[in-house]
C-alpha positions as CSV (number, residue, x, y, z in Angstrom):
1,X,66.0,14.8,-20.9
2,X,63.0,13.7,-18.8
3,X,60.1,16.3,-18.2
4,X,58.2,16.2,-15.2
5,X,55.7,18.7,-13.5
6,X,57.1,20.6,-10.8
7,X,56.5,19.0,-7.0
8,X,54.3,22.0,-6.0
9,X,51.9,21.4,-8.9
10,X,51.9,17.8,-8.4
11,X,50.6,18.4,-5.3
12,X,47.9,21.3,-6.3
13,X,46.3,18.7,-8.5
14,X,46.0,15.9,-6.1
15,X,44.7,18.1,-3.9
16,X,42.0,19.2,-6.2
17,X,41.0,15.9,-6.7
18,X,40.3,14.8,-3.2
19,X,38.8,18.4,-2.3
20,X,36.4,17.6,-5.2
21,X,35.6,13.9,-4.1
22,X,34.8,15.1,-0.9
23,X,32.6,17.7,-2.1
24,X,31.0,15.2,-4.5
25,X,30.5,13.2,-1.6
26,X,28.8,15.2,0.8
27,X,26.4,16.7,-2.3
28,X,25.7,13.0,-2.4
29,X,25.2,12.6,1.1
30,X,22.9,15.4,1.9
31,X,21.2,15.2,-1.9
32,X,20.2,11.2,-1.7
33,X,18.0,12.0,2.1
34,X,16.8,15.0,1.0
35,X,15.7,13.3,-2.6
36,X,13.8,10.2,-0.7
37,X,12.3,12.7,1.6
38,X,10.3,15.4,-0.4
39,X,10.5,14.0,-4.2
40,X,10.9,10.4,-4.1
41,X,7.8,10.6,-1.0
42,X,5.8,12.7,-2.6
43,X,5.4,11.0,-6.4
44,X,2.5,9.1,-7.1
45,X,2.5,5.9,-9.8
46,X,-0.2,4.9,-11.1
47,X,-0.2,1.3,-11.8
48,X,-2.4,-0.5,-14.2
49,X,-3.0,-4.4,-13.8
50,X,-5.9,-6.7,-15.6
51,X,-6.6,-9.6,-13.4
52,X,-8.2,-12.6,-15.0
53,X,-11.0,-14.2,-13.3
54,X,-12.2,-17.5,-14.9
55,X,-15.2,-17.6,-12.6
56,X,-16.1,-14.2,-12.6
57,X,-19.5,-13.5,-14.6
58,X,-19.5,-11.7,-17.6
59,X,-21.6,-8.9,-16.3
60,X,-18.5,-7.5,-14.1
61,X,-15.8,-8.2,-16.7
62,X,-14.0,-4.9,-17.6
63,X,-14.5,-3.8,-13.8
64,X,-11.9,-1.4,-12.6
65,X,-11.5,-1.7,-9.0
66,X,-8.7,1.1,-7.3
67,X,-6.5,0.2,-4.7
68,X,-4.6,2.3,-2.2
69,X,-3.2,1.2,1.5
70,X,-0.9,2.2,3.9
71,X,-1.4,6.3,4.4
72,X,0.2,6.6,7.8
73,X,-1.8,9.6,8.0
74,X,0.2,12.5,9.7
75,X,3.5,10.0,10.8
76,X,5.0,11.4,8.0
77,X,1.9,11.7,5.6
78,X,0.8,15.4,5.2
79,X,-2.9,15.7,5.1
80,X,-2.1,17.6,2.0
81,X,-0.3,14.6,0.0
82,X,-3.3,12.5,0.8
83,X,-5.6,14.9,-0.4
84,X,-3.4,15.0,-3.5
85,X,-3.9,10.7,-3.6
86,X,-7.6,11.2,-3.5
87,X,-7.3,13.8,-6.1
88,X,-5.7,11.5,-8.4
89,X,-8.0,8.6,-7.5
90,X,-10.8,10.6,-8.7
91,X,-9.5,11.3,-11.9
92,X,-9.6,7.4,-12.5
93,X,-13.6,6.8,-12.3
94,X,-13.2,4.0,-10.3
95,X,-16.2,1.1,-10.3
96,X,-15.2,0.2,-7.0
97,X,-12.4,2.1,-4.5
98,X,-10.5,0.0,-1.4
99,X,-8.2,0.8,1.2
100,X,-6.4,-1.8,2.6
101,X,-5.5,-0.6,5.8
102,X,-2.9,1.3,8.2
103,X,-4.8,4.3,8.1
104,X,-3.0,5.8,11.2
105,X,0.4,4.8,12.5
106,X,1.4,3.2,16.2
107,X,3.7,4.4,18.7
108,X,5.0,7.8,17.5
109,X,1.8,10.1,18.9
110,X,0.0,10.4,22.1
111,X,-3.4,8.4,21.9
112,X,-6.0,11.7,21.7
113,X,-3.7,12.7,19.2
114,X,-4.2,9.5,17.1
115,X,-8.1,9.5,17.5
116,X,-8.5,12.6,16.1
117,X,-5.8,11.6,12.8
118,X,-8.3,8.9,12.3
119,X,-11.0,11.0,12.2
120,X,-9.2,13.7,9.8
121,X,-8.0,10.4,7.5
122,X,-11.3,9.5,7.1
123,X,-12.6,12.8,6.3
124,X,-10.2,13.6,3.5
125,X,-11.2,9.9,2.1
126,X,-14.7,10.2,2.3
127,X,-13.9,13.2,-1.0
128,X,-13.1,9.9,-2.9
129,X,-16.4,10.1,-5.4
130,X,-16.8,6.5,-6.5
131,X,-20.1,5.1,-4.6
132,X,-18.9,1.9,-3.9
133,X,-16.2,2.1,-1.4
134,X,-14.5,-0.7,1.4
135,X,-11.5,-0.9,3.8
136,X,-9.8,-3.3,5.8
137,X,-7.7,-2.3,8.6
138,X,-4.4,-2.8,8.9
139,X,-1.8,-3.9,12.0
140,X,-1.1,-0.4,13.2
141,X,-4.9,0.4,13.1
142,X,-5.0,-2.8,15.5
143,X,-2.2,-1.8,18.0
144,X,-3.7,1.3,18.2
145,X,-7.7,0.0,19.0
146,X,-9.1,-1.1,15.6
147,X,-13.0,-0.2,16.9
148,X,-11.8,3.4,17.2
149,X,-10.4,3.4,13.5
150,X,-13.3,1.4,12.5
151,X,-15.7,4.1,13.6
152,X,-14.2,6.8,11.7
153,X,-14.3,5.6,8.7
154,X,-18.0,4.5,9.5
155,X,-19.2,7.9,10.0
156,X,-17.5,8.9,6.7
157,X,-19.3,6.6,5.1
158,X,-17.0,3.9,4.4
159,X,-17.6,0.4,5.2
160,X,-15.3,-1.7,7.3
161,X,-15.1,-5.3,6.6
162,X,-13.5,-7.4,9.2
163,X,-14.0,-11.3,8.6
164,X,-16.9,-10.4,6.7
165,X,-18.2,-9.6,3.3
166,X,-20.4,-8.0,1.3
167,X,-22.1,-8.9,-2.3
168,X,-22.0,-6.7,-5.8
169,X,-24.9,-7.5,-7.7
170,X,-25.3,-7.2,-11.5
171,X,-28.3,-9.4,-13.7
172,X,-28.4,-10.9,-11.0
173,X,-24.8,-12.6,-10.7
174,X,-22.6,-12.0,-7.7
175,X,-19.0,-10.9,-7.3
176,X,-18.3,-10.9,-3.0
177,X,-15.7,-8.5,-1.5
178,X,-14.8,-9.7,1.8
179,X,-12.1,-8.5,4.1
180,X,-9.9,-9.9,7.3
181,X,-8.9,-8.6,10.2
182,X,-5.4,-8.3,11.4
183,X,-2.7,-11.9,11.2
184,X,-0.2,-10.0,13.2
185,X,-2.9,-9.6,15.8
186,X,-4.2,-13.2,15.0
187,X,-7.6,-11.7,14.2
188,X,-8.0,-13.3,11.1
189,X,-11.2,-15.3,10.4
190,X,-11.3,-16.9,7.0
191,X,-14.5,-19.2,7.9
192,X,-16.2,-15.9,8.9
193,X,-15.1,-13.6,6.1
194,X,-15.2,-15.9,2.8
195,X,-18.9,-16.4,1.9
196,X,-20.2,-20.1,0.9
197,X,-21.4,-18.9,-2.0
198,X,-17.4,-18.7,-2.9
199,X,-16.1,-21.5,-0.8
200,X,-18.9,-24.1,-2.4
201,X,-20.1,-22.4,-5.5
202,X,-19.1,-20.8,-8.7
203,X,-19.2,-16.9,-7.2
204,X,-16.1,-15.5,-7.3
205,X,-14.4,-12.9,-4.5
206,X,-12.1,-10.5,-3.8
207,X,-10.1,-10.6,-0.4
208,X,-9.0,-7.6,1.3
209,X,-6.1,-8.6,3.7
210,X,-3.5,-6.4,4.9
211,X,-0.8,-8.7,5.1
212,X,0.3,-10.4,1.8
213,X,2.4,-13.4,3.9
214,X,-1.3,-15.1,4.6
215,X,-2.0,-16.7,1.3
216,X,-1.2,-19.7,1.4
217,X,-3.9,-20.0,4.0
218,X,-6.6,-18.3,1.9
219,X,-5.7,-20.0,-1.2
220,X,-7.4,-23.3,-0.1
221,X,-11.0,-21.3,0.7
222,X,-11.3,-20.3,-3.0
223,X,-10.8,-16.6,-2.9
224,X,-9.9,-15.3,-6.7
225,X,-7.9,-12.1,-6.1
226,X,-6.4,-11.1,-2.5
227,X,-5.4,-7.7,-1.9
228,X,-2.7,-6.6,0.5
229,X,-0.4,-3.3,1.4
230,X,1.4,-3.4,4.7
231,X,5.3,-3.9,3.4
232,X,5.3,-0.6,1.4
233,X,7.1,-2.1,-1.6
234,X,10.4,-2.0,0.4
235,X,10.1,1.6,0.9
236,X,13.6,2.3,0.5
237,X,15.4,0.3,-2.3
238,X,19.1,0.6,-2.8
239,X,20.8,-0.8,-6.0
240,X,21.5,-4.2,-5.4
241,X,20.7,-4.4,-2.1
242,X,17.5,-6.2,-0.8
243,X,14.9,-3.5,0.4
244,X,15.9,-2.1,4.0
245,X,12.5,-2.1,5.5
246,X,10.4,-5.8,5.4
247,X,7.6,-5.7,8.3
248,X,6.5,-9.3,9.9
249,X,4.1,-11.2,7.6
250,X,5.4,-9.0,4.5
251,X,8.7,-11.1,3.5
252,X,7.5,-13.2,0.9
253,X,5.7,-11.2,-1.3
254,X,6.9,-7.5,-0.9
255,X,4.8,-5.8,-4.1
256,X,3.3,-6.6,-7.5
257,X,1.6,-9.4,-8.7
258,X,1.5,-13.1,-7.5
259,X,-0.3,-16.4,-7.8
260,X,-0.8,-19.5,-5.9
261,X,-3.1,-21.6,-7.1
262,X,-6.2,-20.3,-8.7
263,X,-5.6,-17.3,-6.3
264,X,-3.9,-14.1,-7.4
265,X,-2.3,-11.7,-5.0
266,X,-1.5,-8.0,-5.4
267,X,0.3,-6.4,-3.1
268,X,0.4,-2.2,-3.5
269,X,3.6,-0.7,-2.4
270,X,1.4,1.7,-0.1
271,X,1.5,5.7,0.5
272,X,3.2,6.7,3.5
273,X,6.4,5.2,5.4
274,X,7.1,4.3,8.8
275,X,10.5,4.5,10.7
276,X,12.1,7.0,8.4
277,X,10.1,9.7,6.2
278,X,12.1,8.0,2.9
279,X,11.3,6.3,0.2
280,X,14.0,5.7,-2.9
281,X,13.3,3.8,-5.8
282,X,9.9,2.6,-4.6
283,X,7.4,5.5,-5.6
284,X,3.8,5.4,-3.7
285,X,1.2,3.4,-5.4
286,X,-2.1,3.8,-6.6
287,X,-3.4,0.6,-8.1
288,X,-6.0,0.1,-11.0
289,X,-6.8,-3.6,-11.5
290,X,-9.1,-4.4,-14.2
291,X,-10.9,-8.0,-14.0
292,X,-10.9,-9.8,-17.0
């Protein structure tokens, strides 16, 4: 005699099943947003790279130079979470602190609006307590008028380098940080921002340049380390899926380390986000690259 379950429980316990896949599914739904959105956006990495420099002079060998890019200030980026970035940054006792641009974000605010996030950006960085401290700007800086942005951070007492450069001097020995303006605006001057001293001698640089796609045109001017931001890491990285955000001029190198040459490249994943306030699987970065 064969035993089966009665119809009607048959039934119950399919029923169950799908009721409970659905639920699963919406918890999964709702949870995976709401996770990119106020945990995965709001935790800070700390990554730690040594860079060696075979021209860099002795003098500035263990030099620990801090990176961050890309705030976005007040697109999605609460004054508060950048404040908690700066907090972080000076736990690090930085030699040397840069910002590699996108301070403020295009398109979303009206332009008074904008002007005065630049202003409130800068002021929250100027707290960063490391005495030696450069930006570059970054394409949304640009769109939005790149003098403007360039002034605030002036009056907070953070020099803007755009196709220029300036020297570190220790015993005397040199070590030049230079900085770009913007490739998507086509306002990049290499001739203007590498120094001679790099380009024909044995002093070594460091090139601030928002976006990494550029380097194969600044490997052939000598620069030693380039660093970029602009493609947020990916921002939002799915499991086997290729990262769903990729921004002109940030395709080819989307985060981490690279070389080309005798030029390394690191590009920081960034702060804030653009187009959606997510990130998943692509934490914010804070970078400490020690030369070697």
């Amino acid at each position: 005699m064969e035993l089966s379950a009665p119809e009607s429980a048959t039934e119950t316990k399919s029923g169950i099943s799908r009721r409970s896949f659905l639920a699963l599914s919406g918890v999964a739904a709702l949870g995976v947003p709401l996770y990119a959105a106020e945990i995965s956006r709001h935790e800070i990495s700390v990554e730690q790279v040594t860079i060696a420099m075979p021209r860099l002079p002795d003098v500035f060998r263990g030099l620990r130079i801090v990176q961050i890019s890309d705030l976005h200030y007040a697109n999605f980026t609460e004054p508060y979470f950048i404040r908690k970035v700066v907090e972080q940054v000076n736990r690090l006792n930085a030699d040397v602190v840069v910002f590699t641009g996108d301070f403020i974000t295009f398109g979303l605010w009206p332009y008074e609006d904008i002007v005065n996030f630049a202003n409130s950006c800068a002021e929250i960085l100027s707290q960063v307590k490391c005495p030696i401290r450069y930006a570059s700007l970054g394409n949304h800086d640009w769109a939005v008028n790149h003098w403007m942005v360039e002034d605030a951070l002036k009056n907070h007492n953070i020099p803007v380098l755009v196709n220029r450069s300036e020297p570190l001097e220790r015993d005397g020995k040199r070590l030049w940080i230079a900085g770009t303006g913007d490739a998507i605006a086509n306002e990049v001057n290499l001739d203007a921002a590498i120094p001679a001293a790099s380009r024909t001698g044995n002093e070594p640089v460091i090139l601030l340049a928002h976006e990494p796609d550029i380097l194969k045109y600044v490997v052939p001017f000598g620069v030693d380390l380039m660093l970029s931001g602009h493609t947020h890491g990916g921002q939002i990285r799915l499991p086997f899926l290729p990262p769903l955000f990729l921004p002109k001029m940030g395709i080819e190198y989307v985060h981490g380390l690279f070389r080309m040459g005798n030029t390394h490249l690191y590009v920081n994943r960034g702060i804030g986000t653009v187009n959606l306030p997510f990130r998943f699987n692509c934490p914010t970065e804070i970078t400490v690259l020690t030369l070697a």
